[in-house]
N, C-alpha and C positions, 0 to 999 in steps of 0.2 A: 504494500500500500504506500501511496505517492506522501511523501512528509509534510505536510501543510503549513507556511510560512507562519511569523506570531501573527495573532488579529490586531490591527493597530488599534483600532478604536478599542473595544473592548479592554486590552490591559492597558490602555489608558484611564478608560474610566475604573478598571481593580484597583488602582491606583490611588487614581482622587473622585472618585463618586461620592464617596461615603467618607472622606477626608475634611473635602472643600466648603466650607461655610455655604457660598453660594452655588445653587448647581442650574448655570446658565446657558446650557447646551443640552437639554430634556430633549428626545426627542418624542417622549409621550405626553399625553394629558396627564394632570392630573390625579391621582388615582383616590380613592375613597376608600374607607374603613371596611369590614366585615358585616358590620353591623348596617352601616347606611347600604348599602346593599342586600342585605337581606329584610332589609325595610320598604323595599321596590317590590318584594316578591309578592304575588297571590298568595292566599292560604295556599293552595294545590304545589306552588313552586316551594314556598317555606315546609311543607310536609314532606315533600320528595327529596328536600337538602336535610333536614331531619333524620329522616328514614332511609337514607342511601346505605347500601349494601358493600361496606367495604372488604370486597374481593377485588377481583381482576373484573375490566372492562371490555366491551369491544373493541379488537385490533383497530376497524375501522371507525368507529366512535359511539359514543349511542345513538341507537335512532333518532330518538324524538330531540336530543341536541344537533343532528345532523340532520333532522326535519326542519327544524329551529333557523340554522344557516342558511340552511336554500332560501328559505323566506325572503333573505335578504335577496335575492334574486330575482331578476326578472323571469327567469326559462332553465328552471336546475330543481331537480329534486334531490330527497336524500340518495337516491343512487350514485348523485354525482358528487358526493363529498367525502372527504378524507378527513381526518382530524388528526394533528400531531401535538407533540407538545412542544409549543411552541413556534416559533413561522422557519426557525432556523432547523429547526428539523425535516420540515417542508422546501424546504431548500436543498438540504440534503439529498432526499429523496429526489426529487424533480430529475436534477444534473446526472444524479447516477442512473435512473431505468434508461432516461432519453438517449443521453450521450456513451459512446464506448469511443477508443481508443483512434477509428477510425473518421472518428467525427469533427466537425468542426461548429463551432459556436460562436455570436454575437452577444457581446453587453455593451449597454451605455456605459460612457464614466463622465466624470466621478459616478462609485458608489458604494452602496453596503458593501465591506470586501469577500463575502462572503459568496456574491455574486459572481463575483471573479475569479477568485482563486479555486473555487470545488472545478469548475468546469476547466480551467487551467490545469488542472490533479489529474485531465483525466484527456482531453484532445487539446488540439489548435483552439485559439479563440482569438478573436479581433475586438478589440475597441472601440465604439464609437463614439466621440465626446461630444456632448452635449455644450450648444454654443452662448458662452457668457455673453458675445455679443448682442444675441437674439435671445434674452429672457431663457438661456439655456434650454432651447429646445431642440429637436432632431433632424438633421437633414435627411431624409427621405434619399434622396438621391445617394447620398455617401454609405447608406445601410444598402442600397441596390448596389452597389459597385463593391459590397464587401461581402457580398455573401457568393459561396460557393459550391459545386454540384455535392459536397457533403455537407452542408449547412447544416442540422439538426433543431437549434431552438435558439433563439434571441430571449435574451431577461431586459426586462424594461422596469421602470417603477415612477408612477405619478399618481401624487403627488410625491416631486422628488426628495429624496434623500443624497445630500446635505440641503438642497435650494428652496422646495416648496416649490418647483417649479411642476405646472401640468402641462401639458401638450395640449396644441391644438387640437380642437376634435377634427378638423381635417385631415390632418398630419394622421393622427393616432388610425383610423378608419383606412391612409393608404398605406400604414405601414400594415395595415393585418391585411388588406389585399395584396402587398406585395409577399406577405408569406405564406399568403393563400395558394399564392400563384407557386411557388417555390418547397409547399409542404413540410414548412418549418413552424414548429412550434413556439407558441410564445409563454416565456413564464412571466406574467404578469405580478410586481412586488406592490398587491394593493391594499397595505398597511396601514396607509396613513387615509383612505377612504373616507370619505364622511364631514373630518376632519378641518377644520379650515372657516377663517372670519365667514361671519354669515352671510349666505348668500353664495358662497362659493360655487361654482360649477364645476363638479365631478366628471371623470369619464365614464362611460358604461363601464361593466365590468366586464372584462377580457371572456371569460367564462361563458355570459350571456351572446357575444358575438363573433364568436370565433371558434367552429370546433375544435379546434387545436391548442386553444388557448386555456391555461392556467392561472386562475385566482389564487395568488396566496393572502390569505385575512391573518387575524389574529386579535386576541382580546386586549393585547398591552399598548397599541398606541392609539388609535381614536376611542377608544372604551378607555381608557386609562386603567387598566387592570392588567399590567402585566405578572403580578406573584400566582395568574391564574394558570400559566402556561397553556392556554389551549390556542393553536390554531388549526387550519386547513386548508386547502387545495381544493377548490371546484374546478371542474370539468367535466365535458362533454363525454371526451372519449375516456369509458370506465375500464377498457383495455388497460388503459395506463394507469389508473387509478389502483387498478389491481392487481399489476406490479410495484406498483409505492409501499401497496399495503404492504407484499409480503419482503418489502426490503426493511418494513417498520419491524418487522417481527427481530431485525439485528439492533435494533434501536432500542427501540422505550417500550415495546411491544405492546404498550396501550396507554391510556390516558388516568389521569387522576380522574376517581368516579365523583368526590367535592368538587373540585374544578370543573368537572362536566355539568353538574347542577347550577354551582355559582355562574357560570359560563351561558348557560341558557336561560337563565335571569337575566343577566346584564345582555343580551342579545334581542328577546323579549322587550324590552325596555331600554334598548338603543335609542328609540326619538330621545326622550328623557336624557342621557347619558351625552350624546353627541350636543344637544342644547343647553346644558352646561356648560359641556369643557369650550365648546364655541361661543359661551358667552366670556369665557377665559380670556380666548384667545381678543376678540370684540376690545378686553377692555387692556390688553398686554400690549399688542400690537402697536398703538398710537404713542406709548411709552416708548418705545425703542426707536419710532420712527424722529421721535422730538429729539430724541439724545444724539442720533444721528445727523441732526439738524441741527446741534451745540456744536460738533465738532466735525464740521465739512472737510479739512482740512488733513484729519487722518482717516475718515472713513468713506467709504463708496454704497449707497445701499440702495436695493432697489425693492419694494413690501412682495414677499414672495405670493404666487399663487393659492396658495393651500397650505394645508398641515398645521403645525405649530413650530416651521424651524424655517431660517432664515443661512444664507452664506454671504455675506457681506465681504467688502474686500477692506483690508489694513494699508495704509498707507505710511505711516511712520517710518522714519530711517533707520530703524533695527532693528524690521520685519515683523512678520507674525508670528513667529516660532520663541522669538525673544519678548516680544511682547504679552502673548497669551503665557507662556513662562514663570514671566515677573509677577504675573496678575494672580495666579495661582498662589506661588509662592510668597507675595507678598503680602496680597490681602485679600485671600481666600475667593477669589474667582475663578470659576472653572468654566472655560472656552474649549470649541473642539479644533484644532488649527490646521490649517490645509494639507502638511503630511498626513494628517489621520487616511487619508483620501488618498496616497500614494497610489497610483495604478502600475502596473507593470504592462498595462498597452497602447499605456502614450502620457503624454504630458498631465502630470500633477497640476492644477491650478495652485497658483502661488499667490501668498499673503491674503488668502480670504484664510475665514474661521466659520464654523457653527454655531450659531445659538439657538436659546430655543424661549418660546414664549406661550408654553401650554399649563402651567403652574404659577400656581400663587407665590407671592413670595417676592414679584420683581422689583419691586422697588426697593427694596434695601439692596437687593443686586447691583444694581444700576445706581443707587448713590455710591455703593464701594467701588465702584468700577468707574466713578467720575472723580471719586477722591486721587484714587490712586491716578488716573489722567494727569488730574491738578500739578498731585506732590511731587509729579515726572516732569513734568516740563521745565 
């Protein structure tokens, strides 16, 4: 088995997650208590988290929580769901049924690296970056000119991960007709779903239009519940789906049966949930946009499309590596800075960073984070 590079972001945040006074690179909502959520539930959902049977689960998830997901769908029933724990498990799974040795494979970059590197573990894969000039979205044409007679699957994700950026719905519509045409699958990274100042405009979900296409969800970033670990995978084609499954059986080989219950509560009770954390974001957003407005001079920001994270760029004369650094180090600020986002199929964006604005909490962030500006200059 191929040795898989460190994860940047993640021992970054082992690191300073749970160090850093301020933690201003979230890339979730929010999350709520045990209690507040189980204060959403019907009698019927608080009796069956009650009464849950702790044995072993279904490999493929429980019904009625994989009945629960399709909901979210326009055109998917539970046939078409997988449930993992977690989305990085789903991830896992995805790259290894589709892809073999003889394969080749497209990802956007920047992104999760997790995108990149399993399918790198395993064939060829090309890069395609997504353009800072153009509100970081995808050239269409540059994804036609890079794919080839083994193409297998393109990973996409929008809203994106670090920018908040979504694609046009035109764009998005000829990229799955171009891998209609090409019989390449798409894994779609749609996490951050739902997510995003009110009013935002979503894309369908990959699942609902595209036989080929791959929803991966999860409960930890627009649900703000990730200690739930549940995600899944919709699709069309249950072929594939049940190959996943029995690759899950080397995995986790089923789900936590609380988190299946907590999980189709908070699922259930999505409207509720997403109209919170986006009135979060409603009232975060306009903070970062004003502080950005204090200091034109070292920063570039443009209000992302969706989710609750932003990449701005650094301008200061001793970078962002140094600067995001000092900010940690010095007075407890915790930034995600643009090595996190290293790619190894082309250019790193240089001196941007991550934040994020889906949690309470920011303004005393952002006063230490203008102190510390101040006590520097």
């Amino acid at each position: 088995m191929t040795t898989l590079p460190d994860f940047k972001l993640e021992t970054h945040f082992s690191k300073w997650e749970f160090k850093a006074r301020y933690h201003m690179t979230a890339s979730d909502a929010q999350s709520i208590s045990m209690r507040e959520l189980l204060d959403m539930a019907t009698p019927e959902e608080r009796a069956e988290f009650d009464d849950q049977w702790l044995g072993y689960t279904e490999t493929f998830g429980a019904p009625d929580l994989r009945e629960t997901i399709a909901s979210t769908f326009q055109n998917q029933t539970a046939q078409n769901i997988l449930c993992f724990a977690g989305a990085s498990e789903g991830i896992f799974a995805a790259n290894n049924v589709i892809l073999d040795k003889d394969s080749h494979a497209l990802v956007v970059t920047p992104n999760y690296q997790s995108h990149e590197e399993l399918p790198l573990a395993i064939c060829d894969a090309t890069g395609i970056p997504l353009d800072p000039n153009d509100n970081w979205s995808l050239d269409i044409d540059r994804v036609a000119a890079a794919i080839r007679p083994n193409t297998k699957l393109m990973t996409i994700n929008f809203p994106h991960n670090p920018t908040g950026a979504i694609l046009p719905l035109d764009r998005y519509m000829a990229l799955i007709e171009l891998c209609r045409k090409h019989g390449i699958y798409i894994l779609h990274d749609e996490i951050f779903n739902g997510l995003g100042p009110t009013g935002t405009k979503h894309l369908p979900l990959i699942a609902d239009v595209y036989e080929r296409g791959l929803s991966l969800g999860v409960t930890s970033k627009s649900y703000g519940l990730p200690a739930l670990r549940i995600g899944w995978i919709a699709c069309q084609d249950t072929e594939i789906l049940s190959k996943m499954e029995r690759l899950k059986h080397y995995l986790s080989i089923c789900n936590s049966g609380p988190s299946e219950r907590l999980a189709k509560i908070a699922i259930n009770h999505r409207d509720e949930l997403l109209k919170r954390n986006n009135a979060i974001i409603d009232e975060n957003l306009p903070k970062w946009t004003a502080f950005f407005e204090r200091h034109p001079d070292l920063f570039d920001w443009t209000v992302p499309d969706g989710s609750c994270m932003g990449f701005p760029k650094y301008k200061g004369p001793e970078g962002v590596e140094a600067f995001a650094q000092s900010l940690v180090e010095q007075s407890g600020v915790l930034l995600l800075p643009g090595s996190i986002y290293y790619t190894r199929l082309g250019d790193t964006p240089t001196n941007h960073f991550r934040l994020g604005y889906g949690r309470h909490g920011l303004d005393e962030g952002l006063a230490a984070m203008e102190a510390h500006i101040m006590s520097n200059k």
